[in-house]
DOKOLVEX-309409 format. One record per residue (C-alpha): residue number from 1; residue in three letters; y, z, x. Coordinates in Angstrom, 3 decimals, padded with zeros to 6 digits, always signed. Layout:
N
+------+------+----------+----------+----------+
! dofi ! nunu !        y !        z !        x !
+------+------+----------+----------+----------+
!  NUM !  Ala !        Y !        Z !        X !
...
+------+------+----------+----------+----------+
***
This chain:
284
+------+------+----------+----------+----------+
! dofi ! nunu !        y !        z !        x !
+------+------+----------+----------+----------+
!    1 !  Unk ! +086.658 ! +097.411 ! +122.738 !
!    2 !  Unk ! +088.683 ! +099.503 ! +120.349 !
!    3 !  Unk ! +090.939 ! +097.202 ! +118.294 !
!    4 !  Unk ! +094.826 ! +096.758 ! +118.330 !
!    5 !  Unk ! +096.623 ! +095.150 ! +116.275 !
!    6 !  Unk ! +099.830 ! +092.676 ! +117.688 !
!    7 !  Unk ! +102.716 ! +093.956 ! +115.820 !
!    8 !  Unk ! +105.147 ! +091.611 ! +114.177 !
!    9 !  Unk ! +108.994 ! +091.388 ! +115.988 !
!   10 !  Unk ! +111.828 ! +090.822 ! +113.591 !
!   11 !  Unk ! +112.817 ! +087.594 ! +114.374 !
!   12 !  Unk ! +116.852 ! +089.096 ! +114.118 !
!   13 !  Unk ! +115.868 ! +091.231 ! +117.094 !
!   14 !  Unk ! +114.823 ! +088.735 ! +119.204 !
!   15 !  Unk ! +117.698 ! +086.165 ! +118.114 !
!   16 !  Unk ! +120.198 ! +089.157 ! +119.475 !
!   17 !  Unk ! +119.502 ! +088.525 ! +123.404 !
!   18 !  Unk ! +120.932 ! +086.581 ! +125.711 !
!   19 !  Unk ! +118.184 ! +084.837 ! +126.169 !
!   20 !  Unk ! +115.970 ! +084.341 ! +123.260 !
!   21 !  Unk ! +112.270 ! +083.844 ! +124.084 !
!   22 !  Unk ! +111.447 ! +081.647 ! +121.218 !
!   23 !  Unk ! +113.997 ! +078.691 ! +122.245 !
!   24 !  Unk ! +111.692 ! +075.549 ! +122.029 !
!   25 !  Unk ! +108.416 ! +077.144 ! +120.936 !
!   26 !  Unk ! +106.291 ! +076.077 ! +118.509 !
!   27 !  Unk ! +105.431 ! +078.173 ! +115.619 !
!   28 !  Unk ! +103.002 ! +078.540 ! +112.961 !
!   29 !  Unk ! +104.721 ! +079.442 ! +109.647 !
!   30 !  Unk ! +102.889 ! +081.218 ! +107.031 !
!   31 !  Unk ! +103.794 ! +082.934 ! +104.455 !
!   32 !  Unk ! +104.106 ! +086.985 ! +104.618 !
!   33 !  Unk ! +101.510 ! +088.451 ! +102.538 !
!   34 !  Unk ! +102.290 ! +092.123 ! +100.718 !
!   35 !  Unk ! +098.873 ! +093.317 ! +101.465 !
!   36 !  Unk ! +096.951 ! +095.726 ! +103.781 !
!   37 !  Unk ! +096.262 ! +094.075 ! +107.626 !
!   38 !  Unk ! +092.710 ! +094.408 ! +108.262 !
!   39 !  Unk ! +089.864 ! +092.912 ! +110.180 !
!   40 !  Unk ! +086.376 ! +092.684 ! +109.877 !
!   41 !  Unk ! +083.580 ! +093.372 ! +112.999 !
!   42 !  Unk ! +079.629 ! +094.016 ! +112.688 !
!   43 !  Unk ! +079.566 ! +094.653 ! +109.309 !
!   44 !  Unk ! +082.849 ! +096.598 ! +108.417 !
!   45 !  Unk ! +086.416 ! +095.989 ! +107.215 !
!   46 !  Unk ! +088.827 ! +097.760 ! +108.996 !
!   47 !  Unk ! +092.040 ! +099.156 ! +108.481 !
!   48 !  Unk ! +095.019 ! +098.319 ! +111.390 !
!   49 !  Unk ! +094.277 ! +102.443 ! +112.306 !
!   50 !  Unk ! +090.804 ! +101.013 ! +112.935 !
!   51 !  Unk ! +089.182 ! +103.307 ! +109.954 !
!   52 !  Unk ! +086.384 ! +101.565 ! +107.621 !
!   53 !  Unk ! +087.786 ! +101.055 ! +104.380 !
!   54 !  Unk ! +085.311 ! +102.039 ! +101.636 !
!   55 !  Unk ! +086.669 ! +100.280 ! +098.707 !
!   56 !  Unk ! +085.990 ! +097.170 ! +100.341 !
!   57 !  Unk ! +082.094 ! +097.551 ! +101.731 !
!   58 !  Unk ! +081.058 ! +095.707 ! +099.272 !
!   59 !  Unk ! +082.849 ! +092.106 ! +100.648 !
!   60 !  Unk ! +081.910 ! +093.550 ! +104.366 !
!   61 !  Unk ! +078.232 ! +093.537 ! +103.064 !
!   62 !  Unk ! +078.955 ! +089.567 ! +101.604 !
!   63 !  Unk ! +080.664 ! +088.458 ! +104.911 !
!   64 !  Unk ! +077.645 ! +089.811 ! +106.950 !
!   65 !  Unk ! +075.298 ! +088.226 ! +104.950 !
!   66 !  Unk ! +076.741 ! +084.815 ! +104.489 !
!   67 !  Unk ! +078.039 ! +084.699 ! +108.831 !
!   68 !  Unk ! +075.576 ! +087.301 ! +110.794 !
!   69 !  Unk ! +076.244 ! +085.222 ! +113.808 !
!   70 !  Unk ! +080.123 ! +086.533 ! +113.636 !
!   71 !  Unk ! +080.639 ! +088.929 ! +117.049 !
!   72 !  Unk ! +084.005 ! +089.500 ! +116.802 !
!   73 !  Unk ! +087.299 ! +089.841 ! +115.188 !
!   74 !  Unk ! +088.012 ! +088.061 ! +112.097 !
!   75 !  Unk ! +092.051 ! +088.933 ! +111.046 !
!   76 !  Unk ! +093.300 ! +088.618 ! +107.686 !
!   77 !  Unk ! +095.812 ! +090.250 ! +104.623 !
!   78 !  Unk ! +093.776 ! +092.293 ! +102.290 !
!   79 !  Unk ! +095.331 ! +091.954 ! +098.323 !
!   80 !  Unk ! +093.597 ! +092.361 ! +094.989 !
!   81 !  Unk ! +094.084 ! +090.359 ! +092.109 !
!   82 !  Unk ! +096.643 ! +091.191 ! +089.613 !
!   83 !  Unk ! +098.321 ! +094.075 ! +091.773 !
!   84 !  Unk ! +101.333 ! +092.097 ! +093.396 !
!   85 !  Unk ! +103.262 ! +095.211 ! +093.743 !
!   86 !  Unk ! +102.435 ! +096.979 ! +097.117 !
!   87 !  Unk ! +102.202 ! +100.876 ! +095.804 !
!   88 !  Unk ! +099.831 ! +098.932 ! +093.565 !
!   89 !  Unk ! +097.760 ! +097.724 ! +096.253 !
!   90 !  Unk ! +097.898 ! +100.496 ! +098.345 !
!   91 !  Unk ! +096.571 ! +103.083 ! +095.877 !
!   92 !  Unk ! +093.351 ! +100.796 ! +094.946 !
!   93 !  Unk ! +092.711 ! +099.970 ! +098.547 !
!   94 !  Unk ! +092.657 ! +103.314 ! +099.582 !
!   95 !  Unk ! +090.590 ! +104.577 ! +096.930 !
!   96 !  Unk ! +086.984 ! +106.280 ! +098.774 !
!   97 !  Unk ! +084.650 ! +106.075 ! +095.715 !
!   98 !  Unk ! +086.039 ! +103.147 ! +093.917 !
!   99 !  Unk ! +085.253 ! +099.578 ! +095.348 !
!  100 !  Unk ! +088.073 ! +097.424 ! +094.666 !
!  101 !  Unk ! +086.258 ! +094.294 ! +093.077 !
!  102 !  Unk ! +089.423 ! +092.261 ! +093.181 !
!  103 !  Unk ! +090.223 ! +091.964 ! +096.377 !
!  104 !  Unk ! +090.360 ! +089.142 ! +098.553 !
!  105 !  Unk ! +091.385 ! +088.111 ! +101.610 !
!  106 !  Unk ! +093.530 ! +085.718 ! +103.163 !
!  107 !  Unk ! +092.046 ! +084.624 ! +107.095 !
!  108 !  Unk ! +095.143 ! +083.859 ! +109.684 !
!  109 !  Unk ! +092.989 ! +084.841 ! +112.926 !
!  110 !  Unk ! +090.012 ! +085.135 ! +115.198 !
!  111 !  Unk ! +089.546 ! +087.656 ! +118.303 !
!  112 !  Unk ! +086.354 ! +086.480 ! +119.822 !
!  113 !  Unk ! +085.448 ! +090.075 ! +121.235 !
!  114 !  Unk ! +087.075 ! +091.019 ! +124.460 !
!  115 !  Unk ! +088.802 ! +087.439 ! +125.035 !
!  116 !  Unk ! +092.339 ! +087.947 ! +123.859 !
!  117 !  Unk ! +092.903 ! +085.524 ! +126.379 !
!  118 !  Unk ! +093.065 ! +082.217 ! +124.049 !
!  119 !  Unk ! +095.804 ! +080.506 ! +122.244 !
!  120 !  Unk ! +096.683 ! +080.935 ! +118.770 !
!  121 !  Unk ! +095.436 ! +077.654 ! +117.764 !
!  122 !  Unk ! +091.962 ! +077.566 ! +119.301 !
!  123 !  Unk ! +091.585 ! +081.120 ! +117.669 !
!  124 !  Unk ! +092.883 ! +079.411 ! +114.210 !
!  125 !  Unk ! +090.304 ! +077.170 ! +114.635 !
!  126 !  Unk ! +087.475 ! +079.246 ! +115.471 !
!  127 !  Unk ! +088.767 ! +081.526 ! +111.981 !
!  128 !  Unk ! +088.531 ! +078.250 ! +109.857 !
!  129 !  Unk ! +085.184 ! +077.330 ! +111.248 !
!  130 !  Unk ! +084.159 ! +080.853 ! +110.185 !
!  131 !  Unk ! +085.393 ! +081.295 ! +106.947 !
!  132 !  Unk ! +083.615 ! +078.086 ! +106.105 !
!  133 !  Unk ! +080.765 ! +079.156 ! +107.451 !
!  134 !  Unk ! +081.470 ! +082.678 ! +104.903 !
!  135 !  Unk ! +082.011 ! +080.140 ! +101.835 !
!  136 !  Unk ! +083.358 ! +083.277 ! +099.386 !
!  137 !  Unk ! +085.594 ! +082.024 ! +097.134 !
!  138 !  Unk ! +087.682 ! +085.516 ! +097.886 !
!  139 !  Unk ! +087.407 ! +084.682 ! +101.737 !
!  140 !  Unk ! +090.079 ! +082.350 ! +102.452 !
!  141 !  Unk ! +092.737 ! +080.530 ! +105.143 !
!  142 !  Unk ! +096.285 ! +081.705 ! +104.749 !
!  143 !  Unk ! +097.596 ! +077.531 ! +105.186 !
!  144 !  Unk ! +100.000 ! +076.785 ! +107.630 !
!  145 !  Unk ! +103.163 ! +075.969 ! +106.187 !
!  146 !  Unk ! +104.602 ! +074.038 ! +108.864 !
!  147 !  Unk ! +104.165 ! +073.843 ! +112.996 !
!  148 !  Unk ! +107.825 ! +073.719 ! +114.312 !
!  149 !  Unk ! +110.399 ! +074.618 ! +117.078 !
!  150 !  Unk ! +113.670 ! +074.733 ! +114.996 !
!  151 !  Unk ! +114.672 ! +077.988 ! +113.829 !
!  152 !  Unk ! +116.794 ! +076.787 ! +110.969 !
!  153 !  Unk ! +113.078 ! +075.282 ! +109.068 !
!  154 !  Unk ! +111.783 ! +079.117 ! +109.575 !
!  155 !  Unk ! +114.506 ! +080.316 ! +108.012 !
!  156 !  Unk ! +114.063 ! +077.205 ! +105.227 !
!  157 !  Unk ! +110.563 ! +078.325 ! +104.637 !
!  158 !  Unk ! +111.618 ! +082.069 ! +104.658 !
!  159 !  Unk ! +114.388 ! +081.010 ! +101.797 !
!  160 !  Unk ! +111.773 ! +079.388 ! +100.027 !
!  161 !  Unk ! +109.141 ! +081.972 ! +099.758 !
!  162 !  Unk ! +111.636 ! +084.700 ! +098.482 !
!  163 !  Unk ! +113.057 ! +082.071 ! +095.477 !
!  164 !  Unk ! +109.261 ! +082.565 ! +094.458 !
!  165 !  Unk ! +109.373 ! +086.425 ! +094.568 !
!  166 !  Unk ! +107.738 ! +086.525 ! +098.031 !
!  167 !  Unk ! +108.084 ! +088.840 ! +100.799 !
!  168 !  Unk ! +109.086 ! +086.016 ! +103.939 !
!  169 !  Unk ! +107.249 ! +084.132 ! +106.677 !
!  170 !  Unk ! +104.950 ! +085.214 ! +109.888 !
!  171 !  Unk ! +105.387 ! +082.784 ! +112.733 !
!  172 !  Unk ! +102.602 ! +082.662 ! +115.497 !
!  173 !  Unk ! +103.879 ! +081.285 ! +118.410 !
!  174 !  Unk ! +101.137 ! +078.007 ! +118.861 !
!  175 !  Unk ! +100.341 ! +078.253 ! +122.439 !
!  176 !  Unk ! +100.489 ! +081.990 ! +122.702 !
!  177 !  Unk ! +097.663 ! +084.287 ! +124.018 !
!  178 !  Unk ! +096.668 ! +087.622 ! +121.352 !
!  179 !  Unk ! +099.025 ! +090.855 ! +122.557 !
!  180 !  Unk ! +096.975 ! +093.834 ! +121.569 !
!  181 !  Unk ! +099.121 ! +096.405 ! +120.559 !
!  182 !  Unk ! +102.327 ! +094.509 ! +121.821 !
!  183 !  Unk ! +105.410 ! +093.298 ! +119.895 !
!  184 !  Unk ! +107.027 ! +090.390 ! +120.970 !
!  185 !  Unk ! +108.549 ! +087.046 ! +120.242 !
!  186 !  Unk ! +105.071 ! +085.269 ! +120.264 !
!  187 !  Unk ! +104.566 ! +087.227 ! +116.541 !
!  188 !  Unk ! +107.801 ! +087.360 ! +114.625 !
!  189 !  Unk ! +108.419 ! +087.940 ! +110.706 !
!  190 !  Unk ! +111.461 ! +086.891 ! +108.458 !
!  191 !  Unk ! +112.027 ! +089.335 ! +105.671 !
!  192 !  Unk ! +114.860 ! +089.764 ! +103.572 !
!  193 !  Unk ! +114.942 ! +092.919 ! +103.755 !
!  194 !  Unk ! +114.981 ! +095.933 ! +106.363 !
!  195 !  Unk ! +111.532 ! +097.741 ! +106.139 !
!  196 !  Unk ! +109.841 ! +100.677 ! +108.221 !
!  197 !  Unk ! +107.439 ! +102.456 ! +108.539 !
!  198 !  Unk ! +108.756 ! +106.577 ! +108.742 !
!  199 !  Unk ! +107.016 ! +110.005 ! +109.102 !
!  200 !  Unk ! +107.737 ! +112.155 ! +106.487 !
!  201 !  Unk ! +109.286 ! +115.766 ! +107.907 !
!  202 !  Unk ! +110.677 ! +117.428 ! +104.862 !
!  203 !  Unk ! +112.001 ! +117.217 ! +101.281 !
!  204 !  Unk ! +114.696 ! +118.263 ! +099.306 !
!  205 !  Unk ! +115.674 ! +119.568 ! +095.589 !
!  206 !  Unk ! +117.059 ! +116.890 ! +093.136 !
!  207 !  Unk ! +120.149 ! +117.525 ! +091.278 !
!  208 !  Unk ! +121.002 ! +116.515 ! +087.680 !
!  209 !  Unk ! +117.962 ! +115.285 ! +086.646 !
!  210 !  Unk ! +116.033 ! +116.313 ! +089.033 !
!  211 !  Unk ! +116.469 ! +119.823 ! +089.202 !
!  212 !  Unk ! +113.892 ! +122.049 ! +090.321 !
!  213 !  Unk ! +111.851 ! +118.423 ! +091.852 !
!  214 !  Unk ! +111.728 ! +116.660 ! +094.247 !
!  215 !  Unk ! +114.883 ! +115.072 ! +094.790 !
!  216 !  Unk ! +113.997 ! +113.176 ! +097.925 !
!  217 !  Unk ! +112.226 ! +112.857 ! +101.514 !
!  218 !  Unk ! +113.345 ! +113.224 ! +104.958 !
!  219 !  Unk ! +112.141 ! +110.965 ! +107.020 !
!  220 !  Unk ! +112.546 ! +109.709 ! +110.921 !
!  221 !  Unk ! +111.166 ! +108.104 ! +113.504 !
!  222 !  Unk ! +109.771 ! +107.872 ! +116.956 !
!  223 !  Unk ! +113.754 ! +109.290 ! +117.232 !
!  224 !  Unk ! +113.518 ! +112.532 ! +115.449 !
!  225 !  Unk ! +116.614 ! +113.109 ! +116.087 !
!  226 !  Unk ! +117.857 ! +110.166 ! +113.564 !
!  227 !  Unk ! +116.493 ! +111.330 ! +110.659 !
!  228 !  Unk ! +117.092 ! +109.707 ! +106.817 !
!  229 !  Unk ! +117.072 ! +110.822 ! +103.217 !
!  230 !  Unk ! +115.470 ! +108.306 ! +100.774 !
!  231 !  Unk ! +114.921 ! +108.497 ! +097.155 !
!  232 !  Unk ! +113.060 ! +106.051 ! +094.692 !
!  233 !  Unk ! +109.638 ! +108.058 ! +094.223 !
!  234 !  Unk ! +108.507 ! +107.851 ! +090.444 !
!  235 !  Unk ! +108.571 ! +111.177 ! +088.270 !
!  236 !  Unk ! +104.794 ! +111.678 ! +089.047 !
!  237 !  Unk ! +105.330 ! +111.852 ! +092.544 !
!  238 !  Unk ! +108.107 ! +113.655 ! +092.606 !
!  239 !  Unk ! +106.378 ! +116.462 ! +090.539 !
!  240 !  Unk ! +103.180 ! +116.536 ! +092.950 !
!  241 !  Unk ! +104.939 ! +116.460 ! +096.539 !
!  242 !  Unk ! +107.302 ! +119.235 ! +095.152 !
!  243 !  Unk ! +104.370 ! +121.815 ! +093.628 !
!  244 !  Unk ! +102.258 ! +120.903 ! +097.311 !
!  245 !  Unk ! +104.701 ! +119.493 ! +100.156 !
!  246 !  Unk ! +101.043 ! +119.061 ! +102.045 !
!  247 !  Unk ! +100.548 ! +115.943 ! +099.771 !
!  248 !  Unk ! +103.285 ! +113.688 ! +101.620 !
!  249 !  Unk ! +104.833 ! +116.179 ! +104.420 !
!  250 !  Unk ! +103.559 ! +114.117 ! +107.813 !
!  251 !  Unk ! +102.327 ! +111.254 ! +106.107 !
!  252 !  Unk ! +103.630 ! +107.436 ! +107.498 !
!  253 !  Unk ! +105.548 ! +105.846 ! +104.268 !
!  254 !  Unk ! +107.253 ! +102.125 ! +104.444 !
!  255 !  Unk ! +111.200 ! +102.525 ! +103.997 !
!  256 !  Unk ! +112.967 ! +099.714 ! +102.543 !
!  257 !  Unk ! +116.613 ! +099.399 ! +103.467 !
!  258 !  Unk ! +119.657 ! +096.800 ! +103.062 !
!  259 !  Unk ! +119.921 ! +096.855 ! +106.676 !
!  260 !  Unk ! +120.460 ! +099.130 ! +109.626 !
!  261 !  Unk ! +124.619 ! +100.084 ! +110.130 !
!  262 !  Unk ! +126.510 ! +099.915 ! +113.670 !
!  263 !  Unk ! +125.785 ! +103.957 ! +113.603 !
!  264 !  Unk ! +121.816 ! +103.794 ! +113.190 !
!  265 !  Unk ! +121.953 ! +104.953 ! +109.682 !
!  266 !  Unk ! +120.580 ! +102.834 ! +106.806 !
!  267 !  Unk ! +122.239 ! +100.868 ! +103.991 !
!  268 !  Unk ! +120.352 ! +102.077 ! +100.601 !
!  269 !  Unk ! +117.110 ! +103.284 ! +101.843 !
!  270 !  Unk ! +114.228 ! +103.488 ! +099.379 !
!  271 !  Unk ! +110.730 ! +104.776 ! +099.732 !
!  272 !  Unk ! +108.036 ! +102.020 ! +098.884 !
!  273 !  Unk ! +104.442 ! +103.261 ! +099.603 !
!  274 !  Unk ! +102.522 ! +105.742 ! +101.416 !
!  275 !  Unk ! +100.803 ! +104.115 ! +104.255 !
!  276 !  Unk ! +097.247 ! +105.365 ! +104.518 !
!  277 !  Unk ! +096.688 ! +102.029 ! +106.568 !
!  278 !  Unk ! +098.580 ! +103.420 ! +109.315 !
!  279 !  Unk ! +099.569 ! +106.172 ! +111.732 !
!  280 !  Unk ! +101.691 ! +108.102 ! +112.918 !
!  281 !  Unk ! +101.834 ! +106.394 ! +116.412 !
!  282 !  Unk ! +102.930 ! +102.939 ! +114.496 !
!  283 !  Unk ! +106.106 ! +104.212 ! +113.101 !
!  284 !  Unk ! +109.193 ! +102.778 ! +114.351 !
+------+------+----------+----------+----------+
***
């Protein structure tokens, strides 16, 4: 079985329908994690793109000595200590020849193998079990916040985790099977703000400043034709991409954005990160 990751559904987009899906469903609430989605299976951690991610063998090797008997798919956030700041993150994560001694992980899931067919909170349970069973002190449960139907304590819990500088809440639908690959209402996020993920098909000089740099990215979609400029890369960045455009040019980067206008185009769109945790076939 090669592994697919459910992708997360605005909760805005389903909300827009006629008939929204998640009228009297319960939902797990957790709170939305700036870190890398990964997994671990026989032995490995995993990236969402399904590529072993070096910097973190060495807690792979811990979780397969401590719980041999796990056979399939434990889900989780990947963060290290001390780097709240996603471009942060991303470049120690990514690192080949580095491990990345401060990470940890926070468990929200279990696949067990080729049986997607289970609900969210028999696979919760099955991921507690486990992670007991793992007893690392880095190898822990992302809590439930709350279990509810009512959309206005989502967006309560949503509110609350951005007055402490977080990112939003995940909501797993409590009765819902795993969708592999899908993105629906039974996986929804509340964020604050707009964010996607972009290919990177060109660049442009900078003015003023910038002169003779970088002065920012074009970016699009699955839509090629709608295609954005974003700024916000630091000075270093700037100066590599421009002296080798193969550094960044095709590359997946996250786009943060006010919010999408009536006309498709974005309200102050800002390049976060580079993606290496994803590909091109994920972008939006």
């Amino acid at each position: 079985m090669k592994f697919k990751a459910q992708k997360a559904l605005h909760k805005f987009q389903e909300a827009d329908k006629k008939n929204p899906k998640f009228e009297q469903v319960d939902y797990a609430v957790f709170e939305k994690y700036d870190g890398w989605y990964g997994y671990y299976h026989a032995g490995n951690i995993y990236s969402r793109a399904n590529r072993v991610i070096p910097s973190v063998q060495w807690l792979a090797n811990k979780i397969q000595e401590a719980a041999p008997e796990i056979e399939g798919y434990l889900l989780f956030e990947i963060l290290v200590e001390g780097s709240p700041v996603f471009s942060d993150l991303n470049g120690i994560l990514n690192r080949k020849r580095e491990p990345a001694m401060g990470a940890y992980l926070k468990v929200h899931d279990y696949i067990a193998g080729e049986d997607v067919k289970s609900k969210f909170w028999d696979r919760y349970a099955v991921a507690v079990h486990l992670t007991t069973c793992i007893s690392l002190p880095n190898v822990t449960m992302a809590p439930i916040l709350a279990t509810t139907d009512d959309p206005d304590e989502w967006q309560a819990y949503a509110e609350y985790i951005w007055d402490r500088g977080g990112e939003g809440v995940i909501l797993k639908a409590a009765l819902a099977d795993y969708a592999p690959g899908k993105r629906n209402y039974t996986l929804m996020k509340i964020k604050e703000e707009l964010t996607l993920d972009l290919q990177v098909i060109g660049m442009y000089e900078g003015k003023g400043k910038y002169a003779g740099t970088l002065g920012g990215l074009i970016v699009a979609g699955k839509d090629i034709e709608r295609q954005y400029c974003i700024s916000g890369m630091t000075d270093t960045q700037r100066a590599e991409w421009w002296a080798d455009e193969s550094l960044i040019h095709g590359k997946v980067v996250e786009v943060k954005a006010m919010k999408k206008l009536k006309d498709g185009s974005l309200r102050e769109p800002r390049f976060k990160a580079v993606r290496h945790d994803k590909t091109v076939d994920e972008i939006d």
